[in-house]
C-alpha positions in Angstrom: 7.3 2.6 13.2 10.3 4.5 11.6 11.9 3.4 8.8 15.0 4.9 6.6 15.8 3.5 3.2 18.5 4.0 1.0 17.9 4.0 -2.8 20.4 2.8 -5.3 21.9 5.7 -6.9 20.0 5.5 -10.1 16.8 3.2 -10.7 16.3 1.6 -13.6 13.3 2.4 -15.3 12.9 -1.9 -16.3 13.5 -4.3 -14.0 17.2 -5.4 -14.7 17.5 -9.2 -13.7 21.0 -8.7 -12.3 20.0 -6.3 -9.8 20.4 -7.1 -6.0 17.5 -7.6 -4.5 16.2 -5.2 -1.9 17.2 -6.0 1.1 15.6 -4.8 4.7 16.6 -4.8 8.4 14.6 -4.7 11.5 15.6 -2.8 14.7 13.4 -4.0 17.7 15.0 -2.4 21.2 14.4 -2.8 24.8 12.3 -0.3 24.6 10.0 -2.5 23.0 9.4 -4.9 25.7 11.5 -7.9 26.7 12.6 -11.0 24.8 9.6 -12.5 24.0 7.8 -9.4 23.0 11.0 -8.0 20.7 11.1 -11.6 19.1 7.5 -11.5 18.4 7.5 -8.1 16.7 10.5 -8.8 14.7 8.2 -12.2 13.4 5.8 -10.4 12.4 7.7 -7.1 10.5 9.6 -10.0 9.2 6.3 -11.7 7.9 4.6 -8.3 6.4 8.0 -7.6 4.7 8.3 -11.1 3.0 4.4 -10.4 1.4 6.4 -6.8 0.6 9.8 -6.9 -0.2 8.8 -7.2 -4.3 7.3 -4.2 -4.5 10.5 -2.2 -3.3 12.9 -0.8 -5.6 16.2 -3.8 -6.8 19.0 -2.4 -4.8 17.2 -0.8 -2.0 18.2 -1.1 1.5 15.5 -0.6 4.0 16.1 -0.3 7.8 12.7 -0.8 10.3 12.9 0.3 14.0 10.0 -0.6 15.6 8.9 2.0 18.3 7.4 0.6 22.2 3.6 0.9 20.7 4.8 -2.0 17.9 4.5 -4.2 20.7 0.3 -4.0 21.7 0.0 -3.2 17.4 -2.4 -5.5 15.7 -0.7 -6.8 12.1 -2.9 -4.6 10.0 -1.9 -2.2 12.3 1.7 -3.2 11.6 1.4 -3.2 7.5 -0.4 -0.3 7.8 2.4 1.4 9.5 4.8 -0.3 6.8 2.8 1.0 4.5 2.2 4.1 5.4 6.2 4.7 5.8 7.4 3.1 2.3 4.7 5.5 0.5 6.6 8.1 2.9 10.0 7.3 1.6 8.6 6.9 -2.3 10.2 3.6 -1.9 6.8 2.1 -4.1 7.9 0.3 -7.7 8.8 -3.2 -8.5 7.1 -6.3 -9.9 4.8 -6.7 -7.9 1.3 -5.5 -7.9 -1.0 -4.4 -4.9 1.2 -4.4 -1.8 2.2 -1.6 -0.9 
């Protein structure tokens, strides 16, 4: 999994309730597999993110591209991978505890 983020320009160091909310996108190519497979990776980034997305800074954008192995990947293997990249990026903060 790669993954490329864009912070706002300067965090807030509360949460601000009229902050966007982070926002994420997946890239799944051909690469991947076909149309069943792509659609069934993009599910299941879309369901780690969901359990995730608090736990990202307000304001963030977030861009996934899920590389050809994403397609045999268990979950865990999937959130660990999401995991792993967000604590890469110093993308961790929010509301949220636990997560990532």
């Amino acid at each position: 999994m790669h993954a490329v983020a864009e912070a706002p320009q300067q965090a807030p160091l509360e949460a601000d309730p009229t902050a966007p909310s982070p926002r994420v996108g997946f890239v799944v190519s051909k690469a991947v597999g076909n149309s069943v497979v792509r659609h069934r990776v993009a599910r299941r980034l879309r369901h780690l993110v969901r359990d995730r997305i608090g736990t990202l800074p307000p304001g963030s954008a977030l861009v996934v591209r899920a590389l050809p192995r994403a397609a045999g990947a268990t979950s865990a293997e999937l959130g660990q991978d999401f995991d792993a990249a967000v604590r890469r990026l110093r993308l961790v903060g929010g509301a949220q505890d636990g997560g990532v």
